[in-house]
N, C-alpha and C positions, 0 to 999 in steps of 0.2 A: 493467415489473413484475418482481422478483425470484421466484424459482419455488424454490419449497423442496424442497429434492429428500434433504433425509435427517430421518429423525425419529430418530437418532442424536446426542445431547449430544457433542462433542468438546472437549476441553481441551488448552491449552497445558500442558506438563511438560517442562522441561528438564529432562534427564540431568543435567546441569552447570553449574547456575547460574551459577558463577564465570564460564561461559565464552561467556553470552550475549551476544551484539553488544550494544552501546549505542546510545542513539538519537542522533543527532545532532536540535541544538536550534534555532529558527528562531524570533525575535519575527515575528508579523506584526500589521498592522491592520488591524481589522475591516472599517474604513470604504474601503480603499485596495487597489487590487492590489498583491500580492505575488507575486515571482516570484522561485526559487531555485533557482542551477544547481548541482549537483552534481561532484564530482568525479567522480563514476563513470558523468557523460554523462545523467543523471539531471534531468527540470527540476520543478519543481514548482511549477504556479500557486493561488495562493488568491485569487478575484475577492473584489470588493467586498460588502457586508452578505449575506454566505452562509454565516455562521456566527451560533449561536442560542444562550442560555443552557439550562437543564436545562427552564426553564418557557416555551419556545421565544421569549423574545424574543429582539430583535438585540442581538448581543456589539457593544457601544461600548469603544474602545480597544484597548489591544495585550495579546495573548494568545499564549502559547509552542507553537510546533508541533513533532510531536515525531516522528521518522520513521526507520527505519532498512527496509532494504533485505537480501534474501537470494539470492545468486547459483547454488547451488551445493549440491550433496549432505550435503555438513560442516554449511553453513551450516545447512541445512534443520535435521539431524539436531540441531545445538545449540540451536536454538529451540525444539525443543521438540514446533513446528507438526507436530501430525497429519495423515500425508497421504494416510488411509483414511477416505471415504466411502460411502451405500450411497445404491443408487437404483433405485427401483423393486426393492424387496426384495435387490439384489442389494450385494455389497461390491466395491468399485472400489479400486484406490492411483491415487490423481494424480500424473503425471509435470507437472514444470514448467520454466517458463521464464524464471521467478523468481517474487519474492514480494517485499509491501512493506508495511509496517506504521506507518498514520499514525493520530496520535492529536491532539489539542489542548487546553489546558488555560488556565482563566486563574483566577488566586487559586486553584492547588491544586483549583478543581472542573473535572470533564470538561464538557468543549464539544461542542455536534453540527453537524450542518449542517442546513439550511434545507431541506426537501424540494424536491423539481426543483432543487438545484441542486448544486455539486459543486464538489471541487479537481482540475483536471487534472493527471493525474498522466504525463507522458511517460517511462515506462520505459525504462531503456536496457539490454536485455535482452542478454544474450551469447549466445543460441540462436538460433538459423534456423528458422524454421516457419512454418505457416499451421493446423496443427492442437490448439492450444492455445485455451481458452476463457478467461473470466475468472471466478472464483470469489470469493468471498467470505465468512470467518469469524466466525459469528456464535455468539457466548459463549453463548449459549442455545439455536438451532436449526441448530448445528453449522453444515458446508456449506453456502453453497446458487447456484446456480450463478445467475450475474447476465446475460451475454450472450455473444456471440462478437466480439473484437475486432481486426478486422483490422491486422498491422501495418506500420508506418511507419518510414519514414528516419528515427531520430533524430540532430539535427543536431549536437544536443552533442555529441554520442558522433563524428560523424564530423567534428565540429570537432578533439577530442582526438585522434583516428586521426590525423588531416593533420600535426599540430604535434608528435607522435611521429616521425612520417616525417621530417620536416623536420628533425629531431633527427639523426637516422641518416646 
């Protein structure tokens, strides 16, 4: 269960429109895994019938995913992303580890996902830690913190590292 922890609206507002990342774009199918590696070490899975129309049936056929990624202080600050919440009356800034923004669309309408189910999303974060949570923005009830997620070797990333080296 998600824990709402701000009763604070937050909004996206770029400073700089012009100067918002773009998303990169991904057909997938509903009915089929999908799985997409990233350049930036990044993998993203979409399992099979886990995506829902507006009136929650299953999305049948192929539908555009749409995803970009924020690494980094700049990044952060051009998106827009607010990174002040409050909890338990008090106001917080979120330090991060990154950020990643996925959405999905088919004929122009937003798509959701199916409850209990999910796209794996393996992050390929450029920080060290173990004290980072995972949070989540919600266009109506701001923040709200989702769990603690311990992490992991990602392989991409340290596939990329190796074939860097090997370069050198």
């Amino acid at each position: 269960n998600v824990r709402k922890d701000s009763s604070k609206v937050v909004k996206i507002s770029p400073p700089l429109p012009e100067l918002v990342m773009p998303y990169s774009e991904f057909e997938v199918n509903a009915q089929q895994i999908n799985t997409f590696d990233l350049a930036s070490g990044t993998k993203l899975t979409v399992y099979p019938n886990t995506l829902i129309d507006a009136a929650g049936s299953p999305l049948k056929g192929k539908a555009t995913l749409k995803y970009r990624e924020y690494h980094d202080a700049v990044e952060v600050f051009l998106s827009g992303i607010p990174m002040n919440y409050e909890q338990g009356g008090r106001s917080h800034t979120m330090q991060t580890a990154g950020m990643f923004d996925i959405q999905c669309q088919q004929n122009g309408q937003q798509i959701f996902l199916k409850e209990g189910s999910g796209v794996l999303v393996e992050f390929a974060s450029t920080e060290v830690g173990l004290e980072y949570n995972f949070f989540r923005l919600d266009s109506t009830e701001g923040w709200q913190f989702v769990n603690y997620v311990a992490p992991t070797i990602n392989q991409n990333k340290s596939k990329i590292k190796q074939q860097i080296r090997q370069l050198n």
